[in-house]
Backbone as CSV, one residue per row, in Angstrom:
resi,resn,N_x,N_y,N_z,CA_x,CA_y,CA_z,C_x,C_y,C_z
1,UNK,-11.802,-15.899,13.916,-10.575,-15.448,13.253,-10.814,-14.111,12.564
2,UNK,-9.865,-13.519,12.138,-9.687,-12.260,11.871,-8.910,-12.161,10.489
3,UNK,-9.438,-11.070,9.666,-8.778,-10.404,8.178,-8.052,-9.207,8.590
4,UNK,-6.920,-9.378,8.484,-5.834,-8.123,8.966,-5.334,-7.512,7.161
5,UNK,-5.687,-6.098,7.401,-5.206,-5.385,6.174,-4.019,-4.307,6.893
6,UNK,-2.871,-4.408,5.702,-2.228,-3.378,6.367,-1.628,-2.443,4.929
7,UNK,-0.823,-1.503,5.112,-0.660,-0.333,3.667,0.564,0.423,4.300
8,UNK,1.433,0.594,3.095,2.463,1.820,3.351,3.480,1.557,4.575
9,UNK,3.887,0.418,4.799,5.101,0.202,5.597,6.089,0.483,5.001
10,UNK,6.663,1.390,4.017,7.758,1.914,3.389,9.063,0.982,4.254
11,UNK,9.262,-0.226,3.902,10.046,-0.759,4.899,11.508,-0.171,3.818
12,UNK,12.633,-0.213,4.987,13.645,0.500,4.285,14.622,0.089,5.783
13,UNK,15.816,-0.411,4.865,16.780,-0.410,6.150,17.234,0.534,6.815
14,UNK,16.786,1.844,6.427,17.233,3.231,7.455,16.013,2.938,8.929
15,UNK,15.307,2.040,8.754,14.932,1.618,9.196,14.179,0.552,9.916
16,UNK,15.415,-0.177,10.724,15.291,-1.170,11.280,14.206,-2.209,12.472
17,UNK,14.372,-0.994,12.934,13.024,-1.183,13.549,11.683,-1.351,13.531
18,UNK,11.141,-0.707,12.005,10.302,-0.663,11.725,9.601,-2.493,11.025
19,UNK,11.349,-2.640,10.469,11.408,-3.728,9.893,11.408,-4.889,10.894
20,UNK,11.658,-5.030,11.881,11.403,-6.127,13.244,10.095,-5.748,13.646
21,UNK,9.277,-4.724,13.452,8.039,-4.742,14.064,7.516,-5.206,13.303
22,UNK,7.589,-5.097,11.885,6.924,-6.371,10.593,6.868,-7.764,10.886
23,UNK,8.405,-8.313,11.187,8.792,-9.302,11.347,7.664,-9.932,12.631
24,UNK,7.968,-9.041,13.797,6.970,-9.642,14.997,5.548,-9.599,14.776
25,UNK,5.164,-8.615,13.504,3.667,-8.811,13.066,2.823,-10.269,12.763
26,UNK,4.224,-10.465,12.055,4.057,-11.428,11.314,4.019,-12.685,11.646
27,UNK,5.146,-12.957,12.381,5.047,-14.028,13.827,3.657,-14.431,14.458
28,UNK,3.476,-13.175,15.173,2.222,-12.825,16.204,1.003,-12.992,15.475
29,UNK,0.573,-11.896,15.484,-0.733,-11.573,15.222,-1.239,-12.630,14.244
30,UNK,-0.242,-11.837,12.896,-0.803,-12.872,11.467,-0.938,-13.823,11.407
31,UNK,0.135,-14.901,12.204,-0.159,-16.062,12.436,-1.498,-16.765,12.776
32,UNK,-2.373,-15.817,13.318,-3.322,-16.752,13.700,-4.483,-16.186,12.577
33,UNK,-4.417,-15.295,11.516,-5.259,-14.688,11.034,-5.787,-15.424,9.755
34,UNK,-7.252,-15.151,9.581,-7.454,-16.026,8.687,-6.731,-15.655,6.895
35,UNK,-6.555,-14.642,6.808,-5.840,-13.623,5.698,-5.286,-12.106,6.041
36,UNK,-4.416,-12.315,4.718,-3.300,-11.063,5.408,-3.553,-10.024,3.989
37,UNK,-3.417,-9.017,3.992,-4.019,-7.989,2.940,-3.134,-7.015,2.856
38,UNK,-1.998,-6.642,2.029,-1.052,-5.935,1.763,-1.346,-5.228,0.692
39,UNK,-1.795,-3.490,1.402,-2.491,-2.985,0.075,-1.301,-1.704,-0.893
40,UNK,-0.514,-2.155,-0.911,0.884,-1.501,-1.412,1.978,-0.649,-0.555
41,UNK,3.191,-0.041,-1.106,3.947,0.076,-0.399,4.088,-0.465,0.736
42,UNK,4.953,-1.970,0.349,5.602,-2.218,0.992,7.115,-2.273,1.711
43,UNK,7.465,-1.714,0.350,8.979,-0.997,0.742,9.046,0.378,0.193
44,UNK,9.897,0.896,0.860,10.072,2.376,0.541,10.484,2.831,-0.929
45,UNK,11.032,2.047,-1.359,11.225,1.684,-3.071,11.161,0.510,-3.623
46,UNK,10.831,-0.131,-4.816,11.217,-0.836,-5.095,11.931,-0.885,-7.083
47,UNK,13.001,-1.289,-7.248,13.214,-0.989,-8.250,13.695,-2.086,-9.644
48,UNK,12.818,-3.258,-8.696,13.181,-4.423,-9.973,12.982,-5.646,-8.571
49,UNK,12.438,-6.924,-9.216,12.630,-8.654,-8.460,14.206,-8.939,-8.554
50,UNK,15.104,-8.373,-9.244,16.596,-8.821,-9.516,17.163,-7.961,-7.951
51,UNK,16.452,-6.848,-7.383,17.365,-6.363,-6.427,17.992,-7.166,-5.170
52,UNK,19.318,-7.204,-5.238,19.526,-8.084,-3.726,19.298,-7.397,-2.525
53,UNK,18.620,-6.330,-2.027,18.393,-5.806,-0.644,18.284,-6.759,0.229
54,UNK,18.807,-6.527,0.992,18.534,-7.774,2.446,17.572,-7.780,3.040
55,UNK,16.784,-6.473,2.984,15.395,-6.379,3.706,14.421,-7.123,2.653
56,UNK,15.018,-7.435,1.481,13.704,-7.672,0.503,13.984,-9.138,0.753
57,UNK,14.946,-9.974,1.254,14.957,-11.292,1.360,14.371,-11.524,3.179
58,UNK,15.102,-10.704,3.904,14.318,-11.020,5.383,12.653,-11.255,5.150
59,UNK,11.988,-9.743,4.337,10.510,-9.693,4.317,9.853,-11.029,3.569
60,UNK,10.675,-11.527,2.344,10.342,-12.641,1.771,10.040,-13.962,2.858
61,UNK,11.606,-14.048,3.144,11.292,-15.428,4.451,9.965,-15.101,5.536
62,UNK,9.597,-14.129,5.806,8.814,-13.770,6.867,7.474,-13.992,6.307
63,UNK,7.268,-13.711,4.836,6.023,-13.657,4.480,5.831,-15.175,3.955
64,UNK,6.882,-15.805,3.466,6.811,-17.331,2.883,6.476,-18.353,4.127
65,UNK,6.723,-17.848,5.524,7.073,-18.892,6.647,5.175,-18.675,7.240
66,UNK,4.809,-17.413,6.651,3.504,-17.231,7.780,2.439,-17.987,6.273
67,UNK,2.808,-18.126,5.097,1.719,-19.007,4.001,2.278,-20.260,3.937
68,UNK,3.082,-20.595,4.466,3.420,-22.069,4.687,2.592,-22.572,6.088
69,UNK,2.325,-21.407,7.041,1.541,-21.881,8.281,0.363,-21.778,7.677
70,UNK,-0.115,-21.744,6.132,-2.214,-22.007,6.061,-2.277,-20.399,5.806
71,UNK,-1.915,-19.047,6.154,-2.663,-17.524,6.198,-1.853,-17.300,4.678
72,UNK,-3.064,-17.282,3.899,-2.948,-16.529,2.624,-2.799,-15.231,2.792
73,UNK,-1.472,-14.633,1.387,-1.437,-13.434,1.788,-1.584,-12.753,-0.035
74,UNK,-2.617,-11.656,0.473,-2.933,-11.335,-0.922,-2.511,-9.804,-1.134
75,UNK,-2.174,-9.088,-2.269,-0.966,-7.695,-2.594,-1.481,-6.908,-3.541
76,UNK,-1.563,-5.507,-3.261,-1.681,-4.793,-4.352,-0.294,-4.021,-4.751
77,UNK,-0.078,-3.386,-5.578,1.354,-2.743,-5.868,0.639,-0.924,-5.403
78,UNK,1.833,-0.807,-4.550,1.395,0.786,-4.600,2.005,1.818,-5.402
79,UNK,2.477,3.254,-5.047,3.108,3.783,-6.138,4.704,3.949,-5.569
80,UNK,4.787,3.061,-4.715,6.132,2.936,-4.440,7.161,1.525,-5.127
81,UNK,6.048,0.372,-4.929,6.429,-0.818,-5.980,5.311,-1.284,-6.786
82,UNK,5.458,-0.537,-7.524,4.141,-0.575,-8.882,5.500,-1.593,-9.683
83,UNK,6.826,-1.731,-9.415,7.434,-2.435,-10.412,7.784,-3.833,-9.946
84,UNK,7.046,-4.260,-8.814,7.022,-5.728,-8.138,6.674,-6.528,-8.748
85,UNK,7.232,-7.825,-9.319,6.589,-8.669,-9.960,6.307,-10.343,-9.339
86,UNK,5.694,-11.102,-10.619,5.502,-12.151,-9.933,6.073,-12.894,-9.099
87,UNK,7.748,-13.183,-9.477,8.829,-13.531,-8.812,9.407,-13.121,-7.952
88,UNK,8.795,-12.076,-7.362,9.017,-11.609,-6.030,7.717,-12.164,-5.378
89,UNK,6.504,-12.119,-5.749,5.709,-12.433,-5.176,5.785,-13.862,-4.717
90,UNK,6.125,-14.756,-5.764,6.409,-15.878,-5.572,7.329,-16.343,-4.099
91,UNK,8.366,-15.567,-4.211,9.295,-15.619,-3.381,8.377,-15.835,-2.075
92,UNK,7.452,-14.931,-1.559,6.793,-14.674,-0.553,5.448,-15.319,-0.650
93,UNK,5.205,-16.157,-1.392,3.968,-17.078,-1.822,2.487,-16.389,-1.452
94,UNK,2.738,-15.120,-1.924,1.872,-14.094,-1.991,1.151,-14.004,-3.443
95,UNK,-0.407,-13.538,-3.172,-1.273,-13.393,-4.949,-1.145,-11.889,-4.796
96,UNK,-0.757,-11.333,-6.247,-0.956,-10.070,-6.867,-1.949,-9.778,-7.007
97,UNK,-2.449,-9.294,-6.693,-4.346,-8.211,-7.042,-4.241,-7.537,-7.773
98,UNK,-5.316,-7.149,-8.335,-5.434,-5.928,-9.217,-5.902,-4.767,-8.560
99,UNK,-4.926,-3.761,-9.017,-5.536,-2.218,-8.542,-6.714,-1.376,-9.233
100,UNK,-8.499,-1.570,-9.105,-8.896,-1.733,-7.557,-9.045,-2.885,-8.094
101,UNK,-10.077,-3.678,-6.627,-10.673,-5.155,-6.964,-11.606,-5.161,-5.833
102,UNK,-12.127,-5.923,-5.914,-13.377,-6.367,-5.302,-13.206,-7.652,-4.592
103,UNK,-13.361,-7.302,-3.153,-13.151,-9.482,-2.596,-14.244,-9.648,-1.861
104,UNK,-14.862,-10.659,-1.448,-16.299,-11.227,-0.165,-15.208,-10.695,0.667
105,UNK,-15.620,-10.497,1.773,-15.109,-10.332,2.797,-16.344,-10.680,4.167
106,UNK,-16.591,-11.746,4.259,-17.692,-12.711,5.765,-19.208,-12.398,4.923
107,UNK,-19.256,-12.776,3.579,-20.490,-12.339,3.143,-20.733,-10.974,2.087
108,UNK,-19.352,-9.873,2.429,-19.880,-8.921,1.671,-18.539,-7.987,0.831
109,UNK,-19.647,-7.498,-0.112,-18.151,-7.110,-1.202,-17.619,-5.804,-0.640
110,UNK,-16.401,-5.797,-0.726,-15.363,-4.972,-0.182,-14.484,-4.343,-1.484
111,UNK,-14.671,-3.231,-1.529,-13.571,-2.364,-2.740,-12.492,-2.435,-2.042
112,UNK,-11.330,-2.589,-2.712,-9.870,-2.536,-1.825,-8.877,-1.721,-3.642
113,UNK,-8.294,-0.773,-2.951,-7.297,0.079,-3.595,-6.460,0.391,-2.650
114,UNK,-4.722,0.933,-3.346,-4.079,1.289,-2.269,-4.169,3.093,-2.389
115,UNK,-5.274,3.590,-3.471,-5.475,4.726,-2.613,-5.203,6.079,-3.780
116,UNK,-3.769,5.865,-4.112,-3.147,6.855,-4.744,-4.129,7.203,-6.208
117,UNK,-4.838,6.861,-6.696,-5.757,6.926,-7.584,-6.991,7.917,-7.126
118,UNK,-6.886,8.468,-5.772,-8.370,8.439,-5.811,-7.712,10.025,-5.098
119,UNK,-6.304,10.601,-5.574,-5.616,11.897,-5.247,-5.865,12.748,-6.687
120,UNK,-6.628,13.138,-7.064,-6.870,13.327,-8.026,-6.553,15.080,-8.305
121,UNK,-6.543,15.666,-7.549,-6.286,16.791,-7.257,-5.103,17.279,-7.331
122,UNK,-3.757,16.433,-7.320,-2.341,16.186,-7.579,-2.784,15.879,-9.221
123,UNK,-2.327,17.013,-9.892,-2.529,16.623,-11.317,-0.999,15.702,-11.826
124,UNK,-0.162,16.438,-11.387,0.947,16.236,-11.811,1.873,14.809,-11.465
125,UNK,1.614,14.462,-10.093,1.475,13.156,-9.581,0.359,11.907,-10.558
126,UNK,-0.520,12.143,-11.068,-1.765,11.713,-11.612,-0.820,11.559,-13.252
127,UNK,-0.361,12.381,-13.467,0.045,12.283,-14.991,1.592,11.214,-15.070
128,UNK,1.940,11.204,-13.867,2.999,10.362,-13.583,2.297,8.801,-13.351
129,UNK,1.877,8.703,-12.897,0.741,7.608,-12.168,0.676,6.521,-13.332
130,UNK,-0.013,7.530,-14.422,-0.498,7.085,-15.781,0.482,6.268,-16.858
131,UNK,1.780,7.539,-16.955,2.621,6.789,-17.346,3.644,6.007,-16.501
132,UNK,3.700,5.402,-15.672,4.208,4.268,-15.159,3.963,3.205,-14.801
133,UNK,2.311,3.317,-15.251,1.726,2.177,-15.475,1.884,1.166,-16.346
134,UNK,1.717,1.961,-17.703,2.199,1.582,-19.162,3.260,0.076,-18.849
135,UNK,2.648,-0.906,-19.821,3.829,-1.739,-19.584,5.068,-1.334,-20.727
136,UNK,5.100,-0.657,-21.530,6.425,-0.312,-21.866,6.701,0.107,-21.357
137,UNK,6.650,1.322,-20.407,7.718,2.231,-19.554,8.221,1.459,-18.779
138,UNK,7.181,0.314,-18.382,7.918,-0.487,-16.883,9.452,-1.283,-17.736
139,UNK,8.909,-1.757,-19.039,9.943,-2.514,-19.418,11.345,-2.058,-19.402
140,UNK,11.029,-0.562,-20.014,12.131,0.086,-20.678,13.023,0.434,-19.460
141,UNK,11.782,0.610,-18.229,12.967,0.739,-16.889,13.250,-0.539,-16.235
142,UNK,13.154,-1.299,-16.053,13.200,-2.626,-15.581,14.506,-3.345,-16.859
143,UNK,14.857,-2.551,-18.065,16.185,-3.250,-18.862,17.061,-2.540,-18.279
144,UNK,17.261,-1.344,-17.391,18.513,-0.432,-16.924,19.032,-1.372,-16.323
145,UNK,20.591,-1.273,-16.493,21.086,-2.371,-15.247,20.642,-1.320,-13.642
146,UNK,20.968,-2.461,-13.032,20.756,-2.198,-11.862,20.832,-1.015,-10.778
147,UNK,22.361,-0.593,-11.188,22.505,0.826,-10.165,22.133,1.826,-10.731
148,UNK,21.438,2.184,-11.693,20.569,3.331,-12.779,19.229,2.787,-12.344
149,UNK,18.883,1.982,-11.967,17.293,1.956,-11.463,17.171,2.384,-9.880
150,UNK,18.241,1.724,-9.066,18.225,2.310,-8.319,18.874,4.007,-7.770
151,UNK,19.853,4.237,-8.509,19.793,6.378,-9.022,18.738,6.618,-9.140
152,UNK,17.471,5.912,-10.210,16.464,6.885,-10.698,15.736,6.919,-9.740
153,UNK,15.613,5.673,-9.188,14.817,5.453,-7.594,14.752,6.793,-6.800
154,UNK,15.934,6.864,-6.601,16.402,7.960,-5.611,16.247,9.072,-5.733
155,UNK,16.219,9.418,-6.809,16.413,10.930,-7.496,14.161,10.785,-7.567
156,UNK,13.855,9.678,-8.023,12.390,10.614,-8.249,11.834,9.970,-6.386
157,UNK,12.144,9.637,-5.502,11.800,9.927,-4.219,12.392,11.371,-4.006
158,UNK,13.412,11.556,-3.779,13.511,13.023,-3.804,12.472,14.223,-4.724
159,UNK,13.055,14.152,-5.788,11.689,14.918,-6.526,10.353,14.966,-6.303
160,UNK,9.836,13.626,-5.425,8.671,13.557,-4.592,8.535,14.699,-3.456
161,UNK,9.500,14.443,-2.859,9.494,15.428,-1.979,9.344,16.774,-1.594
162,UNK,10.237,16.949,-2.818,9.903,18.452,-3.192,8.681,18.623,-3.456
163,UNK,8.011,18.287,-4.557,6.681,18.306,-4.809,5.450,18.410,-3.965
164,UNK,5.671,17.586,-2.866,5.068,17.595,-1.748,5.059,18.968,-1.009
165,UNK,6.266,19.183,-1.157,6.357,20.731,-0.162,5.870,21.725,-0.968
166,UNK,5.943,21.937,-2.494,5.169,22.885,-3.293,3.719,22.644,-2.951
167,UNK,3.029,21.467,-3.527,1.836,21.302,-2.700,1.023,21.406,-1.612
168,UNK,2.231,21.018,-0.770,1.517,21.588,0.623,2.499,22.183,1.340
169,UNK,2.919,23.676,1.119,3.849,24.411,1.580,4.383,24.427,3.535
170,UNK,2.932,24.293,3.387,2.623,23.950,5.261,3.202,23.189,5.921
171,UNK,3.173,21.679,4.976,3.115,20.338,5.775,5.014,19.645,5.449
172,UNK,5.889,19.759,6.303,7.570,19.655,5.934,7.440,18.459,5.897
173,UNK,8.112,17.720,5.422,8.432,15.754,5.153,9.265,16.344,7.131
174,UNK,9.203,14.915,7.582,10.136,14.577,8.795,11.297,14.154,8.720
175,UNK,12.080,14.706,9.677,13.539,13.644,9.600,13.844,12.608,9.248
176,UNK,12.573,11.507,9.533,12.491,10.382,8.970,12.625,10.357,7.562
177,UNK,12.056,11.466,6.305,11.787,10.860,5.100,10.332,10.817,4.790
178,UNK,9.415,10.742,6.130,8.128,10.714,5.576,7.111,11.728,4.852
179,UNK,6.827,11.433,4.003,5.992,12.433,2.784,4.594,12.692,3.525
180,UNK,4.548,14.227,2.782,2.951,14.795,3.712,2.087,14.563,2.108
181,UNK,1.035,13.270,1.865,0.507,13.046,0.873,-0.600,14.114,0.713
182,UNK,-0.590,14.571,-0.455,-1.981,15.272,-0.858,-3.573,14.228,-0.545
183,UNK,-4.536,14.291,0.011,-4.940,13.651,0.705,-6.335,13.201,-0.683
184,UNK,-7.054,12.069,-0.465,-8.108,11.958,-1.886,-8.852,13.412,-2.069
185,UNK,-9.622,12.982,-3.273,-10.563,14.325,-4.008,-11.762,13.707,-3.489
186,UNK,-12.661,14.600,-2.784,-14.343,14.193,-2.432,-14.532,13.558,-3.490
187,UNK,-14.269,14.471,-4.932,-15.550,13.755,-6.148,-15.160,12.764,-6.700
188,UNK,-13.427,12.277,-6.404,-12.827,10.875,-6.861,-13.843,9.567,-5.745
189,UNK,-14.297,9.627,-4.565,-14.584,9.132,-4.007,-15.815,9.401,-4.180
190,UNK,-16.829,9.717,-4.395,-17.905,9.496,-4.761,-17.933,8.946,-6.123
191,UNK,-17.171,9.232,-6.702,-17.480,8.805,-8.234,-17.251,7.175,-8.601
192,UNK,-16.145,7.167,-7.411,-15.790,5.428,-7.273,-16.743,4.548,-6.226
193,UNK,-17.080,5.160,-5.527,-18.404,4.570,-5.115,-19.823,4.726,-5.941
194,UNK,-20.095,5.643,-6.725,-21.137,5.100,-7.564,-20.969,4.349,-8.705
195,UNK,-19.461,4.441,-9.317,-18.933,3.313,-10.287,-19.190,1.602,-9.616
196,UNK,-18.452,1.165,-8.959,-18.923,0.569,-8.285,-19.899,-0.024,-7.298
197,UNK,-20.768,0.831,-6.969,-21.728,0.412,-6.209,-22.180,-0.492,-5.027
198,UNK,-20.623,-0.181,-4.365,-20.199,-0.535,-3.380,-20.655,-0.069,-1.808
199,UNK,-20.771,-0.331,-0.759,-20.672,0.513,0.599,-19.431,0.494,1.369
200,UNK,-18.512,-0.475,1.332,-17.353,-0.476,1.646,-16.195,-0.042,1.011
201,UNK,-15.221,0.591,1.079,-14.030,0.630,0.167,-12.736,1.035,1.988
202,UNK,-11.605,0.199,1.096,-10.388,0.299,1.874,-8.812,0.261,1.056
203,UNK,-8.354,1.504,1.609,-7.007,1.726,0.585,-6.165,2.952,1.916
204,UNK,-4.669,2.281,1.447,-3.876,3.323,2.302,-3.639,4.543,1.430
205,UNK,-2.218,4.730,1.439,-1.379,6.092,0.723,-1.563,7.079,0.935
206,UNK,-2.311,8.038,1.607,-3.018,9.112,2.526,-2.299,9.332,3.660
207,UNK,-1.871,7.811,4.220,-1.200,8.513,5.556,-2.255,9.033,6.677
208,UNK,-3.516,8.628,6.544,-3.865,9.391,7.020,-5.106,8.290,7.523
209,UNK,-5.097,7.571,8.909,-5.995,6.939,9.145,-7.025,6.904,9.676
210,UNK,-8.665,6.247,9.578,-9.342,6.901,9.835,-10.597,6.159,9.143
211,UNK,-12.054,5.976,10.066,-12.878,5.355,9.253,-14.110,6.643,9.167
212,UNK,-14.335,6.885,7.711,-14.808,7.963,7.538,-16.168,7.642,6.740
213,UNK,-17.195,8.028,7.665,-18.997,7.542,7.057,-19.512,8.555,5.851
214,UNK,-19.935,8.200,5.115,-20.625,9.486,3.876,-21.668,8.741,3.402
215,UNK,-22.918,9.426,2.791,-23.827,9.343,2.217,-23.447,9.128,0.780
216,UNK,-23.546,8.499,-0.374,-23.421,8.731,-1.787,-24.967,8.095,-2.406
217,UNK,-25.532,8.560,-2.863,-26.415,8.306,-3.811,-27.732,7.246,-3.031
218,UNK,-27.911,8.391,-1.887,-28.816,8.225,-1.047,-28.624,6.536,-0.035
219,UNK,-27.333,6.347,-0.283,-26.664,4.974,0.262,-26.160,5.608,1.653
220,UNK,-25.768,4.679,2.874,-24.763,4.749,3.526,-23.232,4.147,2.837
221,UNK,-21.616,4.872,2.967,-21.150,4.023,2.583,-19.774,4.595,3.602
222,UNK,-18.545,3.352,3.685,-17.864,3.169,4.597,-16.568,3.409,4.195
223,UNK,-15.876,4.624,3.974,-14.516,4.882,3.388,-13.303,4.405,4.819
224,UNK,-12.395,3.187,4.324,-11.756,3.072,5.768,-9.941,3.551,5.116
225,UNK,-9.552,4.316,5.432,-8.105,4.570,5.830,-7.038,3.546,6.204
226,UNK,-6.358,3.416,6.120,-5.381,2.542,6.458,-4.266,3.033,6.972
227,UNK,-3.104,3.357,8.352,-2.185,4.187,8.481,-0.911,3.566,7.947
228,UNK,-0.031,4.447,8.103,1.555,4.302,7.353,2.350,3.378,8.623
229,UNK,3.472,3.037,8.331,4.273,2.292,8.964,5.924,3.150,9.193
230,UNK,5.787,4.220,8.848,6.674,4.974,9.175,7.680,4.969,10.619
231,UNK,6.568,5.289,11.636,6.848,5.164,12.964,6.177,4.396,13.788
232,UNK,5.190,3.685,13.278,4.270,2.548,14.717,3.588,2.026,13.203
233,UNK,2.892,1.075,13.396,1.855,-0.117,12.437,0.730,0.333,12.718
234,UNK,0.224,-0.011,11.701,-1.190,0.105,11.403,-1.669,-1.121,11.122
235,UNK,-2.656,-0.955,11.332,-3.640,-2.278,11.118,-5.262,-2.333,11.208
236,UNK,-6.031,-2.669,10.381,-7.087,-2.923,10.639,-7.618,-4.202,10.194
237,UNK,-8.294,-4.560,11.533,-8.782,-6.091,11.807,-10.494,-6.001,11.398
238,UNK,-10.556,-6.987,10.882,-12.120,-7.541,10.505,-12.481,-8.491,10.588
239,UNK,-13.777,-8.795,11.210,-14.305,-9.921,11.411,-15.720,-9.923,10.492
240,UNK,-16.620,-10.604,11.085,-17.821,-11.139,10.464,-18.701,-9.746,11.260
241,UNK,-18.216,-9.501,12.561,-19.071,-8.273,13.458,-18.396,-7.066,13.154
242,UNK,-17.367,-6.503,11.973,-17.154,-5.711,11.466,-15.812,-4.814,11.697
243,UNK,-15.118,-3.928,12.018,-13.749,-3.643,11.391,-13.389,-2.799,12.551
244,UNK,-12.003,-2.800,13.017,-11.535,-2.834,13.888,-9.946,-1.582,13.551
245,UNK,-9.995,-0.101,13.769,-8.443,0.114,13.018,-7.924,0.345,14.278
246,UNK,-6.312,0.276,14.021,-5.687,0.174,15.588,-4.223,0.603,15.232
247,UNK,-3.741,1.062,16.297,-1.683,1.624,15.910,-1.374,-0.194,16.652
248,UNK,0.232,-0.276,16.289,0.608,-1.648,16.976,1.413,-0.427,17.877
């Protein structure tokens, strides 16, 4: 059996499709997997457990029907639903993780983040990061009624955007909506591998997939990427004989 991790399916009813290729993920593959690893953004926003989106109840049934078949499914919040809470999780009989954490994975410890932490080079993104962590800010936004969380939603994805294009003047968002992420800092990633003292680490939000080998502190160690769900799935499979990344 197999540990399937996946990151950044910005699921969003502008896109439907993307959202049935979840659905058939989930069916298929996951079904037979021994655990399922959702390392944030999972929807393209999220702006409270009170929202009625229909995609947020389809993804619920889909994820409640595959932990009722035995495949635990375990979640980090990314910086798209950093405001997901238990009762959503519940809904989907999914465990909340902590951003980072540490799990065995067939014998050995595995760093898992969804990533955006380790962009360090985005100061300004980074100073946002910080305060929206805060559990007062979450509170104070999480009392707006409803269609003011979702405005603010909207308005700071947009403002993302822009930002993105100041940053990387080069790289245009797509028709789709999809953001060109400022990509990690070398010395955030070394520094979190000698904090930890880890050889493995795995986190999306980069966009950018890819299993990438480095030396740190006279160690081998194993930085793995995770891709977006924008236009095709990502996935990477692991076993006991070691890790597998793949488009669906």
């Amino acid at each position: 059996m197999t540990t399937l991790f996946i990151s950044d399916l910005h699921l969003d009813p502008v896109r439907p499709h993307i959202v049935a290729q979840f659905g058939r993920f989930l069916r298929e593959e996951a079904n037979h997997a021994e655990a399922l690893y959702i390392l944030g953004d999972l929807f393209e926003y999220w702006v409270g457990d009170d929202d009625p989106q229909p995609v947020a109840g389809e993804v619920a049934t889909g994820l409640s029907t595959l932990t009722e078949a035995g495949v635990p499914i375990f979640f980090l919040r990314g910086n798209r639903d950093f405001l997901l809470r238990e009762a959503y999780a519940a809904r989907c009989g999914m465990r909340i993780l902590p951003d980072p954490c540490v799990i065995d994975l067939y014998g050995q410890p595995v760093l898992l983040m969804h990533g955006d932490a380790l962009c360090t080079d985005d100061v300004a993104y980074q100073t946002f990061r910080q305060q929206s962590r805060e559990p007062a800010w979450q509170e104070t936004m999480l009392a707006q009624p409803l269609p003011v969380r979702i405005a603010l939603a909207q308005q700071a994805r947009a403002k993302s955007i822009e930002h993105q294009r100041k940053v990387m003047p080069d790289a245009a968002a797509t028709a789709a909506g999809k953001e060109d992420i400022t990509d990690v800092s070398a010395a955030a990633v070394v520094e979190t591998f000698t904090r930890f003292g880890l050889a493995t680490l795995i986190h999306g939000h980069t966009h950018r997939p890819a299993i990438h080998r480095l030396e740190v502190a006279d160690m081998p160690r194993r930085r793995i990427v995770l891709g977006d769900w924008y236009e095709q799935g990502s996935v990477l499979r692991a076993d006991a004989d070691g890790f597998s990344l793949a488009s669906l």
